[in-house]
C-alpha positions as CSV (number, residue, x, y, z in Angstrom):
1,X,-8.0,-17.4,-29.6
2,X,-6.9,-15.6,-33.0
3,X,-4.2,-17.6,-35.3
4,X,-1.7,-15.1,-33.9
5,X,-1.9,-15.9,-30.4
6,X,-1.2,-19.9,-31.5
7,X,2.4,-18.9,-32.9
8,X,5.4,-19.0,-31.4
9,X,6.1,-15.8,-29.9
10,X,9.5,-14.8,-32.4
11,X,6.8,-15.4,-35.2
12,X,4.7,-12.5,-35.0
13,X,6.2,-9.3,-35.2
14,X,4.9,-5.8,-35.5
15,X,3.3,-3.9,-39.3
16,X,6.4,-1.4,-38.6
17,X,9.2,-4.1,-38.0
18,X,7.6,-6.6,-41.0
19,X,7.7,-3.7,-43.3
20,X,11.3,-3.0,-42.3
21,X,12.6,-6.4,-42.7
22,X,11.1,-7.0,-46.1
23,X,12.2,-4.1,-47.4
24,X,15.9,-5.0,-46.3
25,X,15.4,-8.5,-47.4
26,X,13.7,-7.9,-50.7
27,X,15.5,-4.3,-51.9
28,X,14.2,-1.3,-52.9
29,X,12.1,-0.5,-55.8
30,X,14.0,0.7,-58.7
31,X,14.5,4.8,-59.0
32,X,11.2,6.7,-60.8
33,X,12.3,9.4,-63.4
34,X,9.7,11.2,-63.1
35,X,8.6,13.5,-66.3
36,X,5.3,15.5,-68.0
37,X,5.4,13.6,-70.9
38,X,6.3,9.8,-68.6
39,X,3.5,9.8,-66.3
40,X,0.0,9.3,-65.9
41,X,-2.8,9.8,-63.2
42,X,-4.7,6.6,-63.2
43,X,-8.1,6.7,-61.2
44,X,-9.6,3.8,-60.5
45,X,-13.9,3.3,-60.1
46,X,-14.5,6.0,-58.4
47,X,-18.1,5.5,-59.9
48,X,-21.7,5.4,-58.6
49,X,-21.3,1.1,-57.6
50,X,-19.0,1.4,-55.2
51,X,-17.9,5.2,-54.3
52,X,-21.8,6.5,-53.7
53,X,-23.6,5.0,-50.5
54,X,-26.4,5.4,-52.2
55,X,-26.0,2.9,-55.4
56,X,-24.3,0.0,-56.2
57,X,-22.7,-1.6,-53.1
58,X,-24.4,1.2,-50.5
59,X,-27.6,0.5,-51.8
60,X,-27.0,-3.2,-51.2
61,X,-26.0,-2.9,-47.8
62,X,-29.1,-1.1,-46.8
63,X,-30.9,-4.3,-48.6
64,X,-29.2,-6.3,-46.4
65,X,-28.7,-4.2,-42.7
66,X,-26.2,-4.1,-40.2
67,X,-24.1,-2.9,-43.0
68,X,-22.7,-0.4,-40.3
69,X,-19.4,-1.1,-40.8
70,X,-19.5,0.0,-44.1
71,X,-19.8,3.8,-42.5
72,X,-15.7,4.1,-42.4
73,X,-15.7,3.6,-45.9
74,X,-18.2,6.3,-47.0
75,X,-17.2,8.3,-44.4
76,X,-13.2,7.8,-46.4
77,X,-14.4,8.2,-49.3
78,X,-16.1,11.8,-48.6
79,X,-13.7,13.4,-46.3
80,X,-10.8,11.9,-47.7
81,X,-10.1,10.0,-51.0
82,X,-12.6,12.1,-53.2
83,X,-10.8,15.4,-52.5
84,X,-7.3,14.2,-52.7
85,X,-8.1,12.7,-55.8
86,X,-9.4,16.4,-56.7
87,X,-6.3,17.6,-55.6
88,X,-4.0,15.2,-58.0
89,X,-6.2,15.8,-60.6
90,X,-6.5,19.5,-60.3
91,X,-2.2,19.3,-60.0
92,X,-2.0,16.4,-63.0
93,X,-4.0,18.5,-65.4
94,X,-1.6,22.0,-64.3
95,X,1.2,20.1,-65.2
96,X,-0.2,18.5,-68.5
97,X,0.4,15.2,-66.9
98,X,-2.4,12.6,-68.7
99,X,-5.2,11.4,-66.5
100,X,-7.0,8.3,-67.2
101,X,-9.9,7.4,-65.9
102,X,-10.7,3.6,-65.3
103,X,-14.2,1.9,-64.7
104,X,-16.4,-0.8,-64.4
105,X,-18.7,-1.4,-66.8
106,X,-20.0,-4.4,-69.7
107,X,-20.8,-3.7,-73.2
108,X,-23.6,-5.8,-72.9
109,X,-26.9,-4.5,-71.4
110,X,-27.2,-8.2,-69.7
111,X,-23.4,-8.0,-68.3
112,X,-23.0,-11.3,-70.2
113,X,-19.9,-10.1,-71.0
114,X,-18.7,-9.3,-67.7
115,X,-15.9,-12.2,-66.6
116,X,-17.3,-14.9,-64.4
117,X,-16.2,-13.0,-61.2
118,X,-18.1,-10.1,-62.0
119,X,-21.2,-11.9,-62.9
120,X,-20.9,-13.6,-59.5
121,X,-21.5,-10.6,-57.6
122,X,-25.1,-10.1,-59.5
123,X,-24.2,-6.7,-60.6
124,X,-24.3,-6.6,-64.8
125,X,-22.9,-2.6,-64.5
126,X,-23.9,-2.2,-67.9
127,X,-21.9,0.8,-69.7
128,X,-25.3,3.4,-69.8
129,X,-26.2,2.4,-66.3
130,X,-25.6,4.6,-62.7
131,X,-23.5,2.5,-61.7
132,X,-20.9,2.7,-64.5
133,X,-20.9,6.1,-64.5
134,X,-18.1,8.2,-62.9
135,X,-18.7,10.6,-59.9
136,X,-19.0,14.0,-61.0
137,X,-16.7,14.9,-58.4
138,X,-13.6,13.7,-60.7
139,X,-15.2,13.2,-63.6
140,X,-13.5,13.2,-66.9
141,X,-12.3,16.3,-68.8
142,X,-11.6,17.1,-72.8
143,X,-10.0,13.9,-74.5
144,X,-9.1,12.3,-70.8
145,X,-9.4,8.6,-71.7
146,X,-12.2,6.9,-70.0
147,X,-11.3,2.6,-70.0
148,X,-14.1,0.3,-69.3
149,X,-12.8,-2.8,-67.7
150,X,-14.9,-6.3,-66.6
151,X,-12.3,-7.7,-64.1
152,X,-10.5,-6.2,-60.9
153,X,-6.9,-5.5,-63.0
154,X,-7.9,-3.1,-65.1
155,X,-4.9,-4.7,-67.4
156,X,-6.8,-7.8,-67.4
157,X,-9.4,-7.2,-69.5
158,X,-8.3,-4.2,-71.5
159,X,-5.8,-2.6,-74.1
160,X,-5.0,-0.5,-71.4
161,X,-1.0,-1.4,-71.7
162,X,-0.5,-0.7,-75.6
163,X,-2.8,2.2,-75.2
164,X,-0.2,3.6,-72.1
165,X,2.8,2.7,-73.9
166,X,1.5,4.2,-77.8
167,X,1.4,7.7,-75.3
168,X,5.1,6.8,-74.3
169,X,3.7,6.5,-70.3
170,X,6.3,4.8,-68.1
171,X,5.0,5.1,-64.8
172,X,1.9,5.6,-62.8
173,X,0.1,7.3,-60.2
174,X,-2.1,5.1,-58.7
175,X,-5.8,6.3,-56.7
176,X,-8.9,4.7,-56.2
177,X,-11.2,2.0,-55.0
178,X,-11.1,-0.4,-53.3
179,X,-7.6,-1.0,-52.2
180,X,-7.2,-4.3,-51.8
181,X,-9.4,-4.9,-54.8
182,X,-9.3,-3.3,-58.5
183,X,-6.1,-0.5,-57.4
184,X,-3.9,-3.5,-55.6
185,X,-4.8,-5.6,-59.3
186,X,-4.7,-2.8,-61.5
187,X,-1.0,-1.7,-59.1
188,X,0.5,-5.6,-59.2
189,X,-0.4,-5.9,-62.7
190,X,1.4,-2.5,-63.5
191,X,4.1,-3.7,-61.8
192,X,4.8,-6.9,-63.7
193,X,4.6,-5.3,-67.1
194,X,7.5,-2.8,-66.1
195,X,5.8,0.6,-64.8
196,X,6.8,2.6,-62.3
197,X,4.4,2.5,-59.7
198,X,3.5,5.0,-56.8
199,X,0.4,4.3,-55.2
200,X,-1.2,7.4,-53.3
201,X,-2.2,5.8,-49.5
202,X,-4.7,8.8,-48.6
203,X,-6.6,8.6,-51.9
204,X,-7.2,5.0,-51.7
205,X,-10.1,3.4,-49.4
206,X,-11.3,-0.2,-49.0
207,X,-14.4,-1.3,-47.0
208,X,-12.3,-1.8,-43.8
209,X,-9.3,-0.2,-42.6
210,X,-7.8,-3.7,-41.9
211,X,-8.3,-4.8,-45.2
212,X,-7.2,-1.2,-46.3
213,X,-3.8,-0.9,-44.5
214,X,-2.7,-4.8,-44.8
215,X,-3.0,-4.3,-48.6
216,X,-0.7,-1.1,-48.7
217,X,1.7,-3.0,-46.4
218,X,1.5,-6.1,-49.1
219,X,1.9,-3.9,-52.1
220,X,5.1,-1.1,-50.5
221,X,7.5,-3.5,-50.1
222,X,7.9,-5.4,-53.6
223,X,4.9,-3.5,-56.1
224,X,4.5,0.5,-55.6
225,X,6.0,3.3,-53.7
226,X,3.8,4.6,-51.1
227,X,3.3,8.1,-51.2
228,X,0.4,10.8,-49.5
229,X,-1.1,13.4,-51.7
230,X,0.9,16.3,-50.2
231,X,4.2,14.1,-51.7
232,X,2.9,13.6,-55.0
233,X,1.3,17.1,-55.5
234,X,4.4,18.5,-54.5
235,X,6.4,16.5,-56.7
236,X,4.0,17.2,-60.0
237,X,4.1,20.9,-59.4
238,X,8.2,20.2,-59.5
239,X,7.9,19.1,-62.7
């Protein structure tokens, strides 16, 4: 019997109708103004560890077998997230809106600096190493800043904020991996501290689409506006 079934029957309502309640019961999120010079593109660890199937976290699951699962989030990833993010990148950069480019990765060869999350999952991610290093696919261009984090909100463990706010950035455009992980930290964290937030739902992925959609419902009703890649394209070409 799943905890749902256990409830009374008024207690357990639909995604659609809980998303429309708590919107009406919490408020909407303040109006964006939306400028050039306001916004930024943050992308978030779309590196080798966990966006290749073949390093990091994919090469761990083939360790470790009936890891099949895992299929619906390369198979994301591939068809999906990597080319949108192509697409807001290719539109960002056309409009002179700043992309910054966010990753895992320790200082220390050994990963001793790494916080004690991090460390748990036996993955140092040293800065030199594959892993750290960002898919080629939306890698980096000219003097795009590149932030090296060591905990799930990127804002956590870096100078991220005063580096955002020194280029007068109010709000953010939010892709990456995974979901409900290092974007929904990096997103909530953004949120707190004042940004306008708009997370992009088709150029995020997490490793299952449970996990993946329940985060996006958690995060549109009181953290980020949830937009598709056609919407924000379309809106940074208006600009």
């Amino acid at each position: 019997m799943t905890e749902t079934a256990a409830l009374p029957k008024e207690w357990v309502i639909s995604d659609d109708d809980l998303r429309s309640k708590l919107a009406a019961m919490v408020g909407p999120l303040p109006d964006l103004k939306v400028t050039r010079e306001n916004t930024a593109l943050l992308v978030i660890d779309i590196q080798y560890m966990d966006a290749h199937r073949d390093f990091g976290f994919g090469a761990r699951a083939k360790e470790l077998g009936g890891m099949e699962f895992l299929d619906y989030y390369w198979d994301r990833l591939e068809t999906m997230v990597i080319p949108n993010i192509q697409r807001l990148l290719a539109a960002a950069r056309a409009q002179g809106v700043e992309a910054v480019h966010v990753h895992v990765a320790a200082s220390k060869a050994d990963g001793s600096d790494n916080s004690i999350r991090f460390k748990s999952k036996g993955r140092p991610t040293p800065i030199q190493s594959k892993d750290a290093e960002i898919l080629p696919e939306v890698a980096p261009l000219g003097d795009e800043l590149v932030i090296s984090k060591t905990t799930e909100s990127v804002f956590n463990s870096t100078n991220i904020d005063r580096l955002l706010r020194n280029m007068g950035i109010e709000n953010l455009i939010i892709v990456g991996v995974v979901t409900n992980g290092c974007v929904e930290g990096a997103t909530r964290s953004a949120a707190e501290l004042d940004y306008g937030t708009i997370l992009v739902e088709d150029a995020t992925a997490a490793f299952a689409p449970q996990l993946h959609a329940h985060a996006i419902l958690n995060m549109g009703h009181k953290d980020a506006r949830i937009k598709s890649t056609d919407e924000v394209v379309a809106m940074l070409e208006s600009l």
